[in-house]
N, C-alpha and C positions, 0 to 999 in steps of 0.2 A: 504493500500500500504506500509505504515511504517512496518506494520509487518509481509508482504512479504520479504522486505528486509531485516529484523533484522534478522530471519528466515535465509535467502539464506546465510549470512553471517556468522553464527553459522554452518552449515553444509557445505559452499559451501569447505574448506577444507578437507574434510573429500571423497568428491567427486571427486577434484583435485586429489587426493593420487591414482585414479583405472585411471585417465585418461592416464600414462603410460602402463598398463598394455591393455587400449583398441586401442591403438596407435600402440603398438607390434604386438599382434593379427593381426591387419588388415594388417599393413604395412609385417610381413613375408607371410601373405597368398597370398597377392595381388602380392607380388614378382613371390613367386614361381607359385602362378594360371596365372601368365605373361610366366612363359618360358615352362610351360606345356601346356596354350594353343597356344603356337605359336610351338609346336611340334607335338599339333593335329590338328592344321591348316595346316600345312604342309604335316602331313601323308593324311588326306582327298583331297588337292590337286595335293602331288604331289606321293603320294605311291602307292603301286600294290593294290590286289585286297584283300589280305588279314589287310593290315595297313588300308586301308580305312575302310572294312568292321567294323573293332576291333574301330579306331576312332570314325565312326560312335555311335556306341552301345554306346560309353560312352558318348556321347554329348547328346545323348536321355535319356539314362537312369538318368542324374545328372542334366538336366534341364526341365527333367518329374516327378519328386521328391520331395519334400517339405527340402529345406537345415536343417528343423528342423529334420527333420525324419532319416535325412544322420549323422547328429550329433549323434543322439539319437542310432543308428546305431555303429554308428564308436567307441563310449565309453561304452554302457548298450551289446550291442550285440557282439560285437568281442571277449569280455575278455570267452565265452561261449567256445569259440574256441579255446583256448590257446593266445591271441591276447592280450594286454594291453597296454592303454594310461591312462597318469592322464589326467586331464579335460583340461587345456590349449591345449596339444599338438593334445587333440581328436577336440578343438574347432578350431584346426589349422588347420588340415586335412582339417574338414567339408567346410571349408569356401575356402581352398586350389580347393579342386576337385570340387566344386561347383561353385567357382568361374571363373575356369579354359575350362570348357564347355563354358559357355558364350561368352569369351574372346575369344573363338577358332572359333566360329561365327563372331566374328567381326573380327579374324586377315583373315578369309576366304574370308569375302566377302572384305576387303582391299586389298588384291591379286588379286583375279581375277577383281577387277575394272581398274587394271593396266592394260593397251593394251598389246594384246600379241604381238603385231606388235613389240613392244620393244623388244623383247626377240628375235623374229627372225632377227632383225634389229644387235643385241649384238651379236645374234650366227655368220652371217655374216660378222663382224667385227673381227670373231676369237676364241672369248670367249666359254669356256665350258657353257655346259647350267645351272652348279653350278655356275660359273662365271656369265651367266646372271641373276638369280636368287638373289644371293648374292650383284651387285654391281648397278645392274638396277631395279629390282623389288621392293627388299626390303628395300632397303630404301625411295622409294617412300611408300610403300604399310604402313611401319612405321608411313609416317608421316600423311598419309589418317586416319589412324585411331585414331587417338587420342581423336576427341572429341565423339565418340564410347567410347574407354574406359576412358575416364576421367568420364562417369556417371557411368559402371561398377565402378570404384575406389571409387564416393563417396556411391552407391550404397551398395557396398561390407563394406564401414566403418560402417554402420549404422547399416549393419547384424550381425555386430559385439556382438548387445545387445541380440542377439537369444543364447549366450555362458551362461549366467547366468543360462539358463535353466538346465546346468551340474555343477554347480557352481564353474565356472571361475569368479574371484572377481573385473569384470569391473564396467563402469559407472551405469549399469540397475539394477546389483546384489546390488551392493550400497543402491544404491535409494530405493530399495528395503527394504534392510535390515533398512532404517532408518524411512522409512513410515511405517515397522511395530513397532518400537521403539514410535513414537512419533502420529502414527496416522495421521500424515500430508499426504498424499498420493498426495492428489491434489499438494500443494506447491512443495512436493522433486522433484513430477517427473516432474510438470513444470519447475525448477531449472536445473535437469537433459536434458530437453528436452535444454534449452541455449545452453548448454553445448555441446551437439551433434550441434547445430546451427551452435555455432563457428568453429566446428571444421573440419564442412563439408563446410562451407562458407569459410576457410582457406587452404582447401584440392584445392576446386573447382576455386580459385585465384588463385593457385599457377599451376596446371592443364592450364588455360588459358592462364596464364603468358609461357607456355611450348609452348602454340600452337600458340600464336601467333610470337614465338620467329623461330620456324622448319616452319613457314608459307611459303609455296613457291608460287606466282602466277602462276596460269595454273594446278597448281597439288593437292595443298590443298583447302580447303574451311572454311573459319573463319566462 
């Protein structure tokens, strides 16, 4: 056990140093896979026949897929084409439009779990049906889904370690590169596995702390 720790101690800085770099990652894709799937939530609910159709296709096709394979895709296979990403911004995409089909399931079925009763209820009162949408639906349908996507978020954090695969220099690449240095395999990447511990166990606190804060009775569920 001493020499566990002497071990974790001697590299745990070394691994420190990629956890910015796996913090960035996740935190831009998870943004932007937040307002792309709440625009193919929106197109599958509320668009004609062609936005739905186009919606659809990519909600199938990005969570019929292996997000390794959309990677490997988006950086090995695009540049074929005239196309070019360095590996961060290829691992941003992948994890962006991959993450973004999911999300758009969950902002879908948050909407329609809203009574529509509401909506005829706001239209009656005056309101355009963007006005019902906007000031009745969605902010309920918002606060319904959170503990939906707070497992998406830590979900999406951890997929984070599928980027080493193009050698983006996060926590996995690390661990990596030091278990072939010292041979320690077992040790780094249980060091590294902490590591992800903490930082999904600090994601997934701070996520709760959100939902129990937007908690409304009658409309959310803790």
């Amino acid at each position: 056990m001493l020499e566990f720790f002497e071990f974790a101690l001697t590299w745990l800085p070394e691994l420190i140093m990629a956890v910015p770099i796996t913090l960035s990652l996740w935190l831009i894709a998870i943004t932007l896979g937040f307002f792309l799937g709440l625009a193919l939530a929106w197109a599958r609910i509320y668009g004609n026949r062609f936005w739905y159709a186009l919606s659809t296709a990519y909600v199938e096709l990005f969570r019929g897929t292996p997000m390794l394979v959309q990677m490997f895709f988006i950086y090995l296979g695009l540049p074929h084409v005239g196309i070019v990403f360095d590996a961060f911004t290829s691992a941003v995409l992948a994890i962006t439009l991959n993450s973004a089909a999911y999300q758009a399931e969950y902002f879908r079925g948050s909407v329609l779990s809203v009574p529509q009763g509401q909506i005829v209820a706001a239209r009656a009162c005056g309101m355009s049906q963007w006005q019902a949408i906007r000031y009745v639906v969605l902010p309920q349908a918002l606060r319904r889904v959170i503990p939906q996507w707070s497992n998406e978020a830590i979900i999406e954090l951890k997929f984070t370690s599928i980027a080493y695969a193009i050698g983006v220099v996060e926590i996995t690449a690390v661990a990596y590169d030091i278990g072939a240095r010292t041979l320690e395999f077992f040790q780094i990447f249980l060091v590294a596995g902490l590591i992800y511990l903490v930082l999904t166990s600090s994601v997934a606190s701070l996520l709760n702390w959100v939902e129990r804060k937007y908690h409304v009775p009658g409309v959310t569920s803790t």
